[in-house]
C-alpha positions, -999 to +999 in steps of 0.1 A: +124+476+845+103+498+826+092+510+790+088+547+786+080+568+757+115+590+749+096+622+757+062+610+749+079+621+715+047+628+697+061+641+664+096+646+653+104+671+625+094+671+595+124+665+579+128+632+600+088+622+590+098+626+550+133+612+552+118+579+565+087+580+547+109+577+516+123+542+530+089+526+523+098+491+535+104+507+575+074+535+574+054+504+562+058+486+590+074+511+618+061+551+627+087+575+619+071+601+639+077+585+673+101+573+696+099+542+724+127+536+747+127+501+760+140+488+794+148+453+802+175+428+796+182+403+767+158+376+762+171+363+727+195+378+696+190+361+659+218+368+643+200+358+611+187+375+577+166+391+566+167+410+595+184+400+629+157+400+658+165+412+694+137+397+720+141+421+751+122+412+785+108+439+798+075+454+816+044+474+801+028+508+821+003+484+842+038+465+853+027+434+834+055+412+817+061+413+784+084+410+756+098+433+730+108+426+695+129+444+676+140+444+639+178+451+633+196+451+598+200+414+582+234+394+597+250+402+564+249+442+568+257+437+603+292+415+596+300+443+572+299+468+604+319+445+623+299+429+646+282+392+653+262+368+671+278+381+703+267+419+699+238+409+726+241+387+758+216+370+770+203+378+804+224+411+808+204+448+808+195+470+780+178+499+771+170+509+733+156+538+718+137+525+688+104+533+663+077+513+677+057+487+655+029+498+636+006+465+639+023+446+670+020+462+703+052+446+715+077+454+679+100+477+675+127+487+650+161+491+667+176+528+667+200+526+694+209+504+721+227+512+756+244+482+768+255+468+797+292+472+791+285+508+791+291+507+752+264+516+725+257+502+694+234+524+669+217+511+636+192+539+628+198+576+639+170+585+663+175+622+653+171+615+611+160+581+614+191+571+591+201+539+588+236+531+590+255+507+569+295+497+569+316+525+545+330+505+517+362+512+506+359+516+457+384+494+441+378+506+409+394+543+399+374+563+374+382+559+341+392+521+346+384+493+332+355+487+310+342+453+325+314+449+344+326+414+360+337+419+396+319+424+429+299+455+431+275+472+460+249+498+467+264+531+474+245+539+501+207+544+516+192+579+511+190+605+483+218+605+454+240+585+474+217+553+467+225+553+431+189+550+426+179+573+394+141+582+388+114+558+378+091+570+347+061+555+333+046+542+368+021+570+365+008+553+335-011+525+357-040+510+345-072+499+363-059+465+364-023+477+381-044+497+405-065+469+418-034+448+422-018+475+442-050+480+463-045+444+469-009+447+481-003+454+514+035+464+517+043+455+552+026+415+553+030+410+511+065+422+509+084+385+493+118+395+512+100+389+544+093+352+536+125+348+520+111+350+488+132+362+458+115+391+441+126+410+409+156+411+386+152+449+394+151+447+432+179+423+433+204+448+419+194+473+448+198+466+483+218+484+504+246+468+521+244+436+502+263+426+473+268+413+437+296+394+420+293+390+380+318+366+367+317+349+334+316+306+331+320+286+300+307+313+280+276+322+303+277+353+322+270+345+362+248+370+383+247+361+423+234+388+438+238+380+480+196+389+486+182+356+491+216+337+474+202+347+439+220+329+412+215+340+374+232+324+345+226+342+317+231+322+283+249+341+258+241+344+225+209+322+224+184+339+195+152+332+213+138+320+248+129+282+253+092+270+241+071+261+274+087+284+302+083+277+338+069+311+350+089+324+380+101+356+403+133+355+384+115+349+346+135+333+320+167+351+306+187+356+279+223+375+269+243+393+243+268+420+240+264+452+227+301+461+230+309+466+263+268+463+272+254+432+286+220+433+273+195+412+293+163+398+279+137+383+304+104+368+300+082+342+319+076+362+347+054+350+380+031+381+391+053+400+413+068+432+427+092+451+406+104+469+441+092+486+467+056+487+463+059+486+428+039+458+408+043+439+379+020+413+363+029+377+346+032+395+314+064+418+320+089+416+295+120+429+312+152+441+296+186+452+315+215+470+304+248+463+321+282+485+315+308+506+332+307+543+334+339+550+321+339+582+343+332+572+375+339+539+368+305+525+384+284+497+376+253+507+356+219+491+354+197+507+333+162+483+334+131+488+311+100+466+319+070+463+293+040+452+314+006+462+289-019+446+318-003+473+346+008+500+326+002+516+291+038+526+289+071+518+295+082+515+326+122+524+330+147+529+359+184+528+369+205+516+397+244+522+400+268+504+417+304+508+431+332+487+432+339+462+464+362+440+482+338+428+508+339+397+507+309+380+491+286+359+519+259+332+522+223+347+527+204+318+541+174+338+546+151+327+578+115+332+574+102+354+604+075+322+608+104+299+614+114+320+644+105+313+680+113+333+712 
């Protein structure tokens, strides 16, 4: 079979190029502006995370052999749409419509596949280049209960529904944070990619995966499902430990505020706050944990003081609704450890 360019696309609209420019991890490494269909049948389906691989045989325009890789959501986000480890068959046809790679001749993201059974699985829109993720069904009515401990998730992907509010104080960079982020290249430096945990701040944040606070011997528990991220924040400790190991995660600290968790972090590696957002070893990182009592929504309101990367404060906010997913195992695979 045959690959052929879905109308030798060219460019979509603009609308679709600024929608998925604003997803910076897939414009980073996929083109939004065009559209490959793929022919061939299954070679090979990781049903892994971060992201679940499909390996399709199939043929270039001089008729040569080759095979396709393509990037679908992690197993996680895929068990929450219903599916699994048999959405693929090896050795049966296929044809996807997909964005093609932006540095490997042969990659792909998935958009949507036609399969053999006649049946079609989609997991980003080829018209808006949205990806889709499993509705989730809020537990908590507004106006419940105050505490933050319970199992929360990402509303959704794009725009308000992300829960993501604006960043200020990242246009304060200094010549420092502008070399590092000359440095950073955002499709091969990107930590979730080797499995790598990143930031307090991105942890609270991606879609489809989730976060269960619950409270032990005193100590309030974070594990946020992104690279099985366990925090254990000690509660009313005064002052952080002499001689910190400096990490991705830093060294934390707790107290209450009322109903507020207040979280004090320090002993940070060099890192990315998220996104392409950079931080340096000498971030001091505070979070601030409640319920809306309107909406009743998780709220994360996170203010990092980094004075090599930025001459001001750098603040943000993420919220969170209610979930009864059930909270998984991540066991994130490092694309290196993958064969085909």
């Amino acid at each position: 079979m045959k690959l052929s360019f879905a109308a030798l696309a060219g460019l979509l609209s603009l609308a679709l190029s600024s929608q998925a420019l604003a997803h910076h991890g897939f414009a980073a490494h996929y083109d939004p502006d065009r559209l490959i269909r793929i022919e061939g049948t299954v070679r090979q389906f990781d049903f892994i995370n971060p992201h679940g691989l499909l390996f399709i045989d199939s043929v270039n325009e001089d008729g040569e052999p080759v095979v396709y890789k393509c990037d679908l959501q992690a197993a996680v986000q895929l068990v929450r749409r219903g599916v699994d480890e048999t959405l693929f068959t090896v050795g049966e046809p296929i044809v996807v419509e997909g964005y093609p790679a932006r540095r490997e001749p042969y990659g792909c993201e998935y958009g949507k596949g036609y399969l053999a059974d006649g049946s079609t699985f989609t997991m980003r829109s080829t018209d808006q280049a949205r990806t889709q993720f499993a509705a989730n069904r809020e537990v908590r009515a507004p106006g419940s209960s105050g505490t933050i401990f319970g199992k929360w998730i990402r509303p959704g992907m794009f725009g308000d529904a992300s829960g993501r509010g604006p960043t200020t104080g990242i246009d304060s960079i200094t010549a420092a944070g502008e070399a590092a982020g000359e440095a950073f290249d955002p499709a091969l430096d990107n930590p979730a990619i080797q499995c790598m945990r990143t930031s307090p701040v991105w942890l609270w944040g991606p879609p489809g995966l989730a976060t269960e606070i619950t409270e032990v011997d005193g100590n309030v528990m974070i594990y946020h499902e992104s690279m099985d991220t366990t925090r254990v924040i000690p509660i009313g400790v005064d002052s952080h430990p002499e001689g910190i190991e400096p990490s991705e995660m830093g060294n934390s600290i707790g107290r209450w505020e009322g109903d507020t968790l207040v979280i004090d972090s320090i002993g940070f590696t060099a890192g990315v706050i998220r996104a392409s957002m950079l931080h340096s070893d000498q971030m001091w990182l505070e979070e601030r944990v409640s319920v809306d009592a309107e909406s009743g929504r998780l709220q994360i309101l996170w203010t990092a003081d980094d004075p090599v990367y930025y001459t001001e404060l750098v603040r943000g906010s993420q919220e969170l609704q209610s979930t009864d997913q059930e909270i998984m195992r991540y066991d994130c695979t490092p694309e290196s450890q993958v064969a085909h």
